[in-house]
Every structure is written in C-alpha cells, then in structure tokens.
C-alpha positions as CSV (number, residue, x, y, z in Angstrom):
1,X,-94.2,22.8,95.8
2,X,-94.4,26.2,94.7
3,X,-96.8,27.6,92.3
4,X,-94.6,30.2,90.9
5,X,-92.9,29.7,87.7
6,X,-89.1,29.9,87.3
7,X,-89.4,33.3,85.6
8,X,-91.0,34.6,88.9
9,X,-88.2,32.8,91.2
10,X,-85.4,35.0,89.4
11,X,-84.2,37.1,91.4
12,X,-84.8,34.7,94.8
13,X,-82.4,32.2,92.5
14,X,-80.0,35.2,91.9
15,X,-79.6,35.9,95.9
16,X,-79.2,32.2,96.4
17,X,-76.3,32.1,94.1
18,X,-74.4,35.9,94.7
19,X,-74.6,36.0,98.3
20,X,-71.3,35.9,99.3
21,X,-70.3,37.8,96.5
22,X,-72.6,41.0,96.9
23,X,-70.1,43.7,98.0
24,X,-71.1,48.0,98.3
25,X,-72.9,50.2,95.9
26,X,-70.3,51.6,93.8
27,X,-70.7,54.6,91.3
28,X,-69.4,53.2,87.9
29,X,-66.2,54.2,88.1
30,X,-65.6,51.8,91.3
31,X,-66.2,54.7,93.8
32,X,-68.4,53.5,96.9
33,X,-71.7,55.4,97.0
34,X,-72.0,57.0,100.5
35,X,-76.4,57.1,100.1
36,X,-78.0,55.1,98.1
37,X,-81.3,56.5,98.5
38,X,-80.9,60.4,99.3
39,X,-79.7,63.3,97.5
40,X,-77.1,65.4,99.1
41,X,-78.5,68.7,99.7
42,X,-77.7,72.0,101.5
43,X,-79.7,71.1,104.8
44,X,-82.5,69.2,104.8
45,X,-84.5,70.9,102.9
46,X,-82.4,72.8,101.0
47,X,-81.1,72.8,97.1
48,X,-79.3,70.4,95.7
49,X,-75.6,71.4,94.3
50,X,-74.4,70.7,90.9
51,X,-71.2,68.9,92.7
52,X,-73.9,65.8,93.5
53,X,-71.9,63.6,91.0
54,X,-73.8,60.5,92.6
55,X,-77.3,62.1,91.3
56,X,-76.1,63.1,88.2
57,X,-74.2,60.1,87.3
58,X,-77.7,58.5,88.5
59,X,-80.3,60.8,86.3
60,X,-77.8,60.7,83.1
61,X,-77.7,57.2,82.8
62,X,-81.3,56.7,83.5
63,X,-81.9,59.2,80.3
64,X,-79.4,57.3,78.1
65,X,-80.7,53.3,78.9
66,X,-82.5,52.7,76.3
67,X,-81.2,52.9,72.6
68,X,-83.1,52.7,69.4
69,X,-85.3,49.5,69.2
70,X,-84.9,48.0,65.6
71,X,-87.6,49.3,63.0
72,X,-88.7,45.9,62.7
73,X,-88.4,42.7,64.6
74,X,-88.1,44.5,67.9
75,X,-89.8,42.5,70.3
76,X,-88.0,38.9,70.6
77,X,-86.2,36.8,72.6
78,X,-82.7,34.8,72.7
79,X,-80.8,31.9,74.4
80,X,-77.6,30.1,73.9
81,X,-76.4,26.7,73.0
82,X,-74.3,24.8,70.2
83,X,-74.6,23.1,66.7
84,X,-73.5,19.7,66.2
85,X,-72.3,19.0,62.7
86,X,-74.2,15.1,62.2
87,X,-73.0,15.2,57.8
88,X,-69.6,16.7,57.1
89,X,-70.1,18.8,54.0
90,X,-66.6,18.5,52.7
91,X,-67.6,17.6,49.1
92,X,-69.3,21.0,48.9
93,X,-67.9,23.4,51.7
94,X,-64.7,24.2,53.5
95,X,-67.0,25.5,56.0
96,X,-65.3,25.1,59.4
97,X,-68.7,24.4,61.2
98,X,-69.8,21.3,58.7
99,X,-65.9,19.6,58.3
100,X,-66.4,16.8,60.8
101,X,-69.1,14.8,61.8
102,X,-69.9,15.4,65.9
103,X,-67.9,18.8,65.8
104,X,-69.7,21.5,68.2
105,X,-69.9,24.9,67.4
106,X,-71.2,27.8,70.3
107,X,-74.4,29.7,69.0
108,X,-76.6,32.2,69.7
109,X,-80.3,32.4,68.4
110,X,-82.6,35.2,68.9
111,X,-86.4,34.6,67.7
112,X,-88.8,37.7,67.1
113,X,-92.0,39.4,66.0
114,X,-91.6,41.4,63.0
115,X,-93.9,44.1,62.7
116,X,-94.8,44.7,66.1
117,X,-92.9,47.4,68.8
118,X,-91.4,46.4,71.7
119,X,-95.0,46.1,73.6
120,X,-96.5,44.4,71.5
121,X,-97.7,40.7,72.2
122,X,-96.3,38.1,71.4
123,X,-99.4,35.8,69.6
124,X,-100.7,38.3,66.8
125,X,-100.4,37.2,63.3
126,X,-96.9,37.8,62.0
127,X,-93.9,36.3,60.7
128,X,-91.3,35.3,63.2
129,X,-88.0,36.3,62.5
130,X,-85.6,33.3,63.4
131,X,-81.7,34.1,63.5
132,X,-78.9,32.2,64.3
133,X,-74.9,33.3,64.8
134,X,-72.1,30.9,64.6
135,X,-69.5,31.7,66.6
136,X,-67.0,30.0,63.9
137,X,-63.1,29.4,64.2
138,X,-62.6,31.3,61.5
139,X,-65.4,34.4,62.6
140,X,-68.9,35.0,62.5
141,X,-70.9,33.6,60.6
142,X,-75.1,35.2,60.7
143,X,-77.9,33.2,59.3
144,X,-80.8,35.6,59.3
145,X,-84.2,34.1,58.5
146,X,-87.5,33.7,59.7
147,X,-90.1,30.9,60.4
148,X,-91.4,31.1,56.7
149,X,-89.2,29.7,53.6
150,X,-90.4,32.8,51.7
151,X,-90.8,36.6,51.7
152,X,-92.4,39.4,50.7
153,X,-91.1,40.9,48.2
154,X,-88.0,40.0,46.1
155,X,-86.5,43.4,45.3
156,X,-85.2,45.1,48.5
157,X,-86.4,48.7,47.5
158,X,-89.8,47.4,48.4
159,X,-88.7,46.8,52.0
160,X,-89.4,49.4,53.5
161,X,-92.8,49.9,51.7
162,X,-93.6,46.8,52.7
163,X,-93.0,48.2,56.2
164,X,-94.6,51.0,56.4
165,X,-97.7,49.3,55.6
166,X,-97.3,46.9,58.2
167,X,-96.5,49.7,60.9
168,X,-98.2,52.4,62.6
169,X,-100.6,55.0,60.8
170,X,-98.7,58.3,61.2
171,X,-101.8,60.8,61.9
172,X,-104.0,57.7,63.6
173,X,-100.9,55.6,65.6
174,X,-103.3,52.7,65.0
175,X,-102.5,49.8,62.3
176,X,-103.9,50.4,59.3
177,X,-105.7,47.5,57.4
178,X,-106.1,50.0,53.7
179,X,-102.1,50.2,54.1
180,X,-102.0,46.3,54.7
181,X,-103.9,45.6,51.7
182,X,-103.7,47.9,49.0
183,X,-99.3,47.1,49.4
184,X,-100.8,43.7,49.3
185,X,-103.1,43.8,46.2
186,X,-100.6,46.1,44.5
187,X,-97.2,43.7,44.7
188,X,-98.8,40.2,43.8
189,X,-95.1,39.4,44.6
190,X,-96.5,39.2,48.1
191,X,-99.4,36.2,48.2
192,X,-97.5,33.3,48.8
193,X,-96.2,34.7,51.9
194,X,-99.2,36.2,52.8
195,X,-101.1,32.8,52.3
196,X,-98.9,31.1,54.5
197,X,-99.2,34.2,56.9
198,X,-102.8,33.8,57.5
199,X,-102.5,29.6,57.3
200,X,-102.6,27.7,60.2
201,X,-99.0,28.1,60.7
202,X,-99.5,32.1,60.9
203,X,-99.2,31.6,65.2
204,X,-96.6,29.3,66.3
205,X,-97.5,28.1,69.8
206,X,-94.3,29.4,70.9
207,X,-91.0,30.3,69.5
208,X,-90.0,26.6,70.1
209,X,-92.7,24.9,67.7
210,X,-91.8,26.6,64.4
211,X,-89.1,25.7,61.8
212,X,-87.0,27.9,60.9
213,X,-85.1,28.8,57.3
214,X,-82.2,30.7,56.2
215,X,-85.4,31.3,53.4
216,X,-82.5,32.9,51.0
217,X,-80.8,31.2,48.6
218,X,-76.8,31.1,49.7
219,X,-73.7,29.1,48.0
220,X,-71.2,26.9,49.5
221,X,-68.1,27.0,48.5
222,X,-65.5,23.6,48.6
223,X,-61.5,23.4,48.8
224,X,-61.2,23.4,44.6
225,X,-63.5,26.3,44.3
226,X,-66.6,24.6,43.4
227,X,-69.9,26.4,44.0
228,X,-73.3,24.8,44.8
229,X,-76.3,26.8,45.6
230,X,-77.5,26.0,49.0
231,X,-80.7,26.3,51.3
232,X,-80.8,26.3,54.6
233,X,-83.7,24.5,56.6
234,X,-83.9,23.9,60.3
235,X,-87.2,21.6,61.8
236,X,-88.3,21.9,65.4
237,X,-87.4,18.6,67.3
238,X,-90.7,19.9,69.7
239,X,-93.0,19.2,67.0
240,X,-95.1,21.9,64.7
241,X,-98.0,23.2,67.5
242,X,-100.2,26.8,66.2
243,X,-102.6,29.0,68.0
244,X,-105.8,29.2,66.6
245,X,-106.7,33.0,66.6
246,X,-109.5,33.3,69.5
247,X,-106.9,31.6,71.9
248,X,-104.2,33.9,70.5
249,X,-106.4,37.0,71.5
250,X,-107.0,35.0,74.6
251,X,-103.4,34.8,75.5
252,X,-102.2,38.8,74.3
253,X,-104.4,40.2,76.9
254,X,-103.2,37.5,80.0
255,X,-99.8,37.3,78.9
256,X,-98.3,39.2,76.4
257,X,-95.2,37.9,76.9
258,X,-96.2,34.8,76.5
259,X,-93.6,32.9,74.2
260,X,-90.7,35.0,75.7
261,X,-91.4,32.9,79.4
262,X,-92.4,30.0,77.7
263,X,-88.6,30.5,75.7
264,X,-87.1,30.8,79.2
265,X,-88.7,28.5,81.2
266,X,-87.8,25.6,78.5
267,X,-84.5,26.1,79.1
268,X,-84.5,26.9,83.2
269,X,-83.5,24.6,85.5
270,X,-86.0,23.1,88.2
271,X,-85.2,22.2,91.2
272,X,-81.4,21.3,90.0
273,X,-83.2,18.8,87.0
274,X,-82.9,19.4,83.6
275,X,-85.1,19.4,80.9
276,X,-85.2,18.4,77.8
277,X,-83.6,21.6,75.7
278,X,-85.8,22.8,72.8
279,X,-83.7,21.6,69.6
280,X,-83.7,21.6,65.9
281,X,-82.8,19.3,63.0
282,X,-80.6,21.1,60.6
283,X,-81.1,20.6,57.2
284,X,-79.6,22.0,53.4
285,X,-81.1,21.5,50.1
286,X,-78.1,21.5,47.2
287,X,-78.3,22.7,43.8
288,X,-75.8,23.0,41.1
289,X,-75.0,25.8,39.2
290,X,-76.6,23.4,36.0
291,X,-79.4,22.5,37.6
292,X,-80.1,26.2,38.2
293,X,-80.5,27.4,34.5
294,X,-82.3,23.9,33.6
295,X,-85.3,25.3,36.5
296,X,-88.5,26.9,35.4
297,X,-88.3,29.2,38.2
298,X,-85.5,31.6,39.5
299,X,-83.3,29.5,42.2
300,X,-83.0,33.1,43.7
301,X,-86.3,34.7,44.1
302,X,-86.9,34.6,47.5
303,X,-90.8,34.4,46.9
304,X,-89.7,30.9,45.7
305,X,-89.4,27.3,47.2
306,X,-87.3,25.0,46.1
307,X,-89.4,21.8,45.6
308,X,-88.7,19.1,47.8
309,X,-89.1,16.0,45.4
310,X,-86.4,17.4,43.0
311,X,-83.4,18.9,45.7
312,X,-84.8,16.8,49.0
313,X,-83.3,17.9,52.1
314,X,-79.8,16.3,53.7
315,X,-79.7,16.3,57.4
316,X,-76.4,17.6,58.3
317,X,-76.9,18.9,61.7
318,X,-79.0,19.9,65.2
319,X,-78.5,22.4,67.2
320,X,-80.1,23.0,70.9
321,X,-80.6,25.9,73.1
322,X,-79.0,25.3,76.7
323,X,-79.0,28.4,78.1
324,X,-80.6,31.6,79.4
325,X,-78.9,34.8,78.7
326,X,-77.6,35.8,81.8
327,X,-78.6,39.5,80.9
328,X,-81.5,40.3,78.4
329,X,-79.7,43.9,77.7
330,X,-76.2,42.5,77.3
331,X,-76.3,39.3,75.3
332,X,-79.8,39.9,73.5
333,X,-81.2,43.0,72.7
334,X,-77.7,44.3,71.8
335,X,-76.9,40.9,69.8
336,X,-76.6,42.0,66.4
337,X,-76.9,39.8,63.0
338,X,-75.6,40.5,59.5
339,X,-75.9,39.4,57.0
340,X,-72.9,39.7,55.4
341,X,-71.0,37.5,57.7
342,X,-70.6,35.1,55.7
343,X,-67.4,32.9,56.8
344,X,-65.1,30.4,54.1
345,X,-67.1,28.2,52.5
346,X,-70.4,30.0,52.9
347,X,-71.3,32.7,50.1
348,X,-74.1,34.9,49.1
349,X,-75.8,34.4,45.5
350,X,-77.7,36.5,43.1
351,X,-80.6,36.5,45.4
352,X,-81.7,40.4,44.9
353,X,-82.8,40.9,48.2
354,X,-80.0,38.9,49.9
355,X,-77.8,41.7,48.1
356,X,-79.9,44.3,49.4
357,X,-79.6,42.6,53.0
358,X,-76.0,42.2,53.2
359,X,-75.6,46.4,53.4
360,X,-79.1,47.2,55.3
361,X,-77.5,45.4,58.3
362,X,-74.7,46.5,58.8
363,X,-75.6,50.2,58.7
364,X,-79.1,49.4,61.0
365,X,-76.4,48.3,63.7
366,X,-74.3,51.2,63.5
367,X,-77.1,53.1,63.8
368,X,-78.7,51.4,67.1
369,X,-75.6,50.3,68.6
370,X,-72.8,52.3,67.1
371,X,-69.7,51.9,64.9
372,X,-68.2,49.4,67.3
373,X,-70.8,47.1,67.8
374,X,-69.1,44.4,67.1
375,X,-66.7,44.6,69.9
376,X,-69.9,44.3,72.4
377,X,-68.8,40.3,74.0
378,X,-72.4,38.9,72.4
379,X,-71.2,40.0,68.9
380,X,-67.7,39.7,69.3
381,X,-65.5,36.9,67.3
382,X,-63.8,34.1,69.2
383,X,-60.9,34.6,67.2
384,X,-59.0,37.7,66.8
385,X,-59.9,40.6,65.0
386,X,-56.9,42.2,63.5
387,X,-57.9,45.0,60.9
388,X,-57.4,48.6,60.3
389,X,-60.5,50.4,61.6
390,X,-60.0,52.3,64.8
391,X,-61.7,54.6,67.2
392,X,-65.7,55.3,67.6
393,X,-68.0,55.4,69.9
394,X,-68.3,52.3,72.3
395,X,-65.0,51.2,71.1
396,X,-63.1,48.8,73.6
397,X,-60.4,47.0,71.8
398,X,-58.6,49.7,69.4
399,X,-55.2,47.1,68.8
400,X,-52.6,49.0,70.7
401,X,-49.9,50.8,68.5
402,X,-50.5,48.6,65.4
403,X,-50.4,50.5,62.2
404,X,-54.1,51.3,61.2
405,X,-53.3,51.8,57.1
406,X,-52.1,49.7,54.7
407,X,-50.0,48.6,52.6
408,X,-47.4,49.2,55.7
409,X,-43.5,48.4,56.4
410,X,-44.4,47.5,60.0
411,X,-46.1,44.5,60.5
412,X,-49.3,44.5,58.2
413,X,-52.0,42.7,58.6
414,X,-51.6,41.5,55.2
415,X,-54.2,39.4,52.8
416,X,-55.0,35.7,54.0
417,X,-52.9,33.7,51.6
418,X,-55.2,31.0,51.8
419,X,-58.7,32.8,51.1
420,X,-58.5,32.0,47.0
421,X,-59.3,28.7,48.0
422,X,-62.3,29.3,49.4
423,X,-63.7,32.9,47.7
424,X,-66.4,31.9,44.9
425,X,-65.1,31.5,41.5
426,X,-65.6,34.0,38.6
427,X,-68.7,34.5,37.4
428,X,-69.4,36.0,34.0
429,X,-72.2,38.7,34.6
430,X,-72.8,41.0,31.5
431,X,-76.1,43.3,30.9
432,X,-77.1,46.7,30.0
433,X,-77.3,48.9,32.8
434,X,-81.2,49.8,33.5
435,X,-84.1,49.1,35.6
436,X,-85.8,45.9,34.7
437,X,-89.8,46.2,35.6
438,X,-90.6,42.9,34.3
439,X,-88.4,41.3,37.5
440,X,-91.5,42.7,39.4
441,X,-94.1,40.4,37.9
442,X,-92.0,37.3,37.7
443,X,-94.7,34.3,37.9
444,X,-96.4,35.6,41.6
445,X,-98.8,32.4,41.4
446,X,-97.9,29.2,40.3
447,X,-96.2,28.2,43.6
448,X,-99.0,30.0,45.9
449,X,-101.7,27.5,43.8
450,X,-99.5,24.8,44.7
451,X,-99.8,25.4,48.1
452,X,-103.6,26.1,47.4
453,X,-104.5,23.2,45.8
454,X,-101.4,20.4,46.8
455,X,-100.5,21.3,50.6
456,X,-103.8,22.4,52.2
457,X,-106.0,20.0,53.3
458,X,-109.9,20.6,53.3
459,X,-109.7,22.2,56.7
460,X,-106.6,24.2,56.5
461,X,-108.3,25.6,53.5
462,X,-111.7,26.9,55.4
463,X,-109.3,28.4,57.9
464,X,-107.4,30.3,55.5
465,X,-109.8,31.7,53.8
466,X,-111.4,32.8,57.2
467,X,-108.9,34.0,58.6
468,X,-107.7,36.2,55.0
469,X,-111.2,37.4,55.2
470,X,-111.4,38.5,58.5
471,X,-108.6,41.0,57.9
472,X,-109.9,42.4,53.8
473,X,-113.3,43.0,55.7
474,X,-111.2,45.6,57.5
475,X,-110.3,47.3,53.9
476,X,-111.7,50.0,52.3
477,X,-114.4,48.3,49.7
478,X,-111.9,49.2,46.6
479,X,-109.1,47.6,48.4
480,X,-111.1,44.6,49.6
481,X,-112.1,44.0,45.5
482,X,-109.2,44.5,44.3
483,X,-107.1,42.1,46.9
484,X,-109.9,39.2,46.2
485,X,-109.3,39.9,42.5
486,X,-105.4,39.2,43.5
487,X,-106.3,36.1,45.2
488,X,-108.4,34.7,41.9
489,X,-105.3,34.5,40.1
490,X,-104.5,31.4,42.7
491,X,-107.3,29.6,42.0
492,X,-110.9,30.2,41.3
493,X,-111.4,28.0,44.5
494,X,-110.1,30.2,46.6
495,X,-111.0,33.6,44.4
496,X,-115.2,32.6,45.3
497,X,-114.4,31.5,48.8
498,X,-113.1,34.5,49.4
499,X,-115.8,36.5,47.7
500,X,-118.3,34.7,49.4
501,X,-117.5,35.7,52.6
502,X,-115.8,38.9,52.2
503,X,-118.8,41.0,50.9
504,X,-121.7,39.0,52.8
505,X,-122.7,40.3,55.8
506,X,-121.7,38.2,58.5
507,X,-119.6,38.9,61.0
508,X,-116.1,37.8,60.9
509,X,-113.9,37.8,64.5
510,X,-110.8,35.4,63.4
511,X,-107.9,36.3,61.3
C-alpha cells in the first residue's frame, strides 16, 4: 500500500477521474492557445509585441489572483455536508431548517485561526473561528461563531482594538506580547475568554475535536409572533482532543498545515471506502423574554454563559461534513458569512456586539470580494433572488429587464405578505441618547471565578496558570503587574499562582 496520504494523491486522483474529459488549452475566452509555453516574439530572440494577447492575458491575471485576505480569521479551512433537523422547533420557530424531524438541509462550514495571516500555522494558541451557512428554502441563513461560548469584548468599538493587539507590530512586524497584555489588563471585559484561551482547550487537536457555538445570544421567532431568546451550541461527535503546547510547537514547524489535511483527509475517500464523516450534535438553550429580566446577569453580553443547570441544552439536530471542496479558491476562501442573514424564524437580539456584527460583515465582503459577492455559486441562495439592486463589479445575474426601483406599475417585486408572521414583535426601547461607560465594567469576574474554582480540575488549573504565565513573562514588568493584578480579582488562588511564577526566575517555555 502506498505511504502517501490522500492529500498527496490529488492530482494522480484528478487524472484518474478527467481523463477523457481533458480537451486543449484555451485562453478564457474559449480561444485555443497556439504555445503554451513560449512567447511569441519577433525572431527568436527578438522583442516581444504588445499584440501577444496570450502573454498578457497570462501576466494580468497572474497580478490579479489573489484578493484581500480577511483582517482576521484568514487562514482556515472548509468542507460540505447537511444538517439533519432530530427536534422540530415548531413551538418556538417557523424556521424552515428545524420544522420537521429528519428534514436535511445542504451546509457549508468553514473553520479558522483568528489572529494569524494566511502562513501562519495552524496549532498556535488562538481561538478558532467556527461558521456555518444554511443553505435554507427560504435563503441564507449564517451562523458565525467560534469554538469558545464567549468573547472578548462586548461592545463592538473594541474590535478592532482588540485586533490590533493581537496582530503585527507595525515598526517590528513581530507579535507584540506589551500590545497583548496591556489591551488585556486594561478591558477586564476580556479574562474569561482569555482564561479559557490559555486552558487546555486553547489547541484543539484539529478542527474536528472542538465544539462549536453560535456564542451570541439570537431569538427565535414562532408562527404567533412569539419570541424566545436562543443559544446555539454544537458538540463534536469525535470527541474533545487538545494539543499540549510543546507538541503544538512540534507540529507548526513539520506541518503547519496541519489541521487543514487532517480536515481533508477525514473526509477523503480511500481506496473507494468511506469513512466515518466528522459530525456534530446540535444543540439550543431557550430563554424567555421573563426569564431574561428575572437573571442576575445580561442574557446578551457576550462575555456571558448561560448556565447549564437553569436553560440545559435541547438536542435538536447533527450535522456532518461529507465533502471536499472541489476548489479551495471557489467554494472556500471566497465563501462569505454574515451575519445578518438571518432567515424567518431566526432573529438578532440586543446583544451589542451581535448589532455591531450584523453591518461589519457585510461591508468586509464588499470590500474583499466586491458588491456582488453574493452571486459567487458558494454564497449564492438556492432560491431566487429577486430584488432591486443591479450592476457592480463581479456581477453575473443582473434580472433581465425587470424594473430595478420601486414602488413600480410593472411587475414589483412587492413585500412578502406573509413576513408579519414571522418578523419579531414590538419591543418598547426608550432611553436618553448618550454613551453609557458603566456597560464597560459590567461584572468581568464572577463567571471567570466560576470557571476558576467550579470547572477546572487541579491539573487543568497548574496548566493554566503555566501557560498564562509563560506569555505575561513576555510583558513589559508594568504590564506583567498590572495583568496579575487583573487576574486577583478571579480568585486569590489564581492571583498568587500567578505571582509566584510570573516574577520568579525560572524559565517558562509553554503557553
């Protein structure tokens, strides 16, 4: 048997299959290319004319293949496969993709490093970003999240603060641990992410051990206009597996692209046998507009978990990944989530940086992929898209002769009749227009010294605070008080751990 991987066997597998389909070189226009592999010149070794369209065509496109790679979550990888509604949601939803029990739905899921570039490797010490589009009956619907239930920060002007801490130092190009940690120790916001970040659970083995979570707090909407708040929660049917940091660093220098194979050999065929697809058990957690001003916490701070004990999760669903895109270009680096596709029955909420999400998008798409990139087949509906906006770069489908304004006397589109049924019901908002600074230190520790003192075992406590460590030792010695200082506020516990091993002298290699 052969020792090379599936990955390797690619393009052999390609030839094997397209044989008697490969036809001529043709420019992209169709036209047969006469040479291949020479220039057409004025004798041999004379100049090349400007009527060479072949080299042109050939040198133009080669300047033009790459477009923008997103500012964040740039390196990743994607498959295909389908949800399987297991719990019809009818009480709560008229959500197309949960109204009957064994109903498919075709799906797309792209998985991804966050702070990294597009080199980077694929075991450092990040969150993984974790998205999943619906291809609906009634549209798209995007459920962007990551492997974490929490975030950040809860107030999307910090974003892209948060950001440029994590990125490149502008005169140094080198990541900056005093840009890490003084954001860090200045938005307390931040530690319960960043305690989970540096837990065990900070390097999933691959993309297919981690859960994933919609980590935003959404609303489903049913046929009488009831809302409930919703969660959404997906487990890995693999089984939870981590890297511990020395095998991490281990596996960035041999393989860097290590969990993008390990994505595409899980779902390769071998041999003509199939394996068993990487899957996930999909899950929601319910709340009621009541129970949400009874809690002690905001329902829609996104630094926030919902506890298990009091809203358990409800299995509703599984979804499985069953194949391989069949280019990387085409179907995944150009596939595009937003979200604000939200289809009936799905909502937003007052989650402040879901509201901040549901613009940032939209306009990062039309940026990287232009006005129309929603017309690219990945992104594209199944159903039709029948609206008023035309023309635009990269734009394919521009809907004929149909009138593009409206109110018209020709046809419309006009307003789905139907949609009351399923838009949220009024909601009395009322306030004084200002900016609200106590929103910024809304209660940044009670949950993290939950997950301190209640979720940790003894173990996953020594390696957390090791591996926290590891990176403030890279601090300036301000930063590295004032960050320990932060972490105090948890618990004592961890507050003299940390102190302990942060200004000693030994040396400190994992984190």
């Amino acid at each position: 048997m052969s020792s090379r991987n599936e990955a390797a066997k690619q393009l052999e597998k390609w030839k094997i299959q397209n044989e008697e389909k490969i036809g001529f070189a043709t420019n992209s226009a169709g036209i047969p290319i006469v040479n291949a592999k020479t220039s057409l010149t004025i004798g041999k070794n004379g100049r090349i004319p400007l009527q060479d369209w072949q080299l042109i065509e050939h040198l133009s496109h080669f300047n033009r293949e790459r477009i923008p790679e997103r500012v964040v979550h740039a390196k990743g990888a994607g498959a295909f496969g389908y949800f399987e509604c297991t719990k019809e949601l009818s009480a709560y939803t008229v959500s197309k993709v949960f109204e009957a029990v064994d109903k498919r739905t075709s799906i797309a899921v792209r998985f991804s490093v966050v702070a990294g570039n597009l080199g980077s490797a694929d075991t450092v010490r990040d969150p993984r970003g974790f998205a999943l589009k619906f291809y609906t009956d009634e549209g798209i619907w995007d459920l962007v999240g990551n492997n974490t239930p929490i975030f950040f920060m809860r107030d999307p002007i910090l974003f892209p603060m948060f950001i440029h801490s994590q990125k490149r130092n502008p005169v140094t190009n080198l990541r900056d641990w005093d840009a890490f940690w003084d954001y860090i120790s200045l938005t307390p916001m931040s530690v319960h992410q960043v305690m989970f970040l540096f837990s065990d659970r900070g390097i999933p083995k691959s993309y297919r051990h981690q859960h994933g979570f919609g980590s935003h707090t959404f609303s489903l909407i049913n046929k009488d206009r009831k809302l409930t708040w919703c969660k959404f929660i997906y487990k890995t049917d693999q089984g939870i597996e981590n890297l511990d940091p020395e095998e991490a660093e281990k596996i960035a220098g041999r393989d860097p692209d290590y969990a993008v194979r390990d994505l595409y050999e899980s779902i390769s065929e071998v041999d003509g046998y199939i394996k068993k697809y990487p899957s996930w058990t999909f899950y929601v957690q319910l709340m009621t507009p009541e129970q949400a001003k009874l809690q002690k916490f905001n329902p829609f701070d996104i630094t926030k978990v919902w506890p298990h004990k009091e809203f358990p999760l409800i299995e509703v669903g599984r979804f499985v990944l069953n194949r391989n895109a069949s280019n990387n270009f085409a179907e995944i680096e150009q596939l595009a989530f937003s979200p604000n596709n939200l289809t009936p029955g799905v909502g937003a909420s007052p989650d402040r940086l879901l509201q901040g999400r549901l613009f940032a998008y939209q306009d990062a798409h039309r940026y990287r992929l232009g006005a129309n990139f929603q017309q690219i087949p990945v992104n594209k509906p199944i159903n039709l898209t029948n609206n008023f906006q035309r023309d635009g770069f990269m734009c394919s489908f521009n809907q004929g002769g149909a009138p593009n304004y409206y109110p018209n006397s020709f046809g419309g589109p006009n307003s789905d009749p139907f949609a009351e049924s399923w838009t949220p019901p009024p909601e009395y908002v009322a306030g004084f227009e200002n900016y609200y600074p106590e929103f910024y230190e809304e209660d940044n520790y009670s949950q993290p010294r939950v997950f301190w003192e209640q979720v940790l075992d003894e173990g996953a406590k020594n390696r957390l605070v090791h591996n926290l460590a590891g990176a403030i030792k890279l601090a300036n010695r301000t930063i590295q008080e004032r960050i320990v200082d932060v972490f105090n506020n948890v618990s004592d516990d961890l507050g003299v751990r940390l102190k302990e091993l942060v200004f000693n002298d030994a040396k400190i290699i994992q984190f």
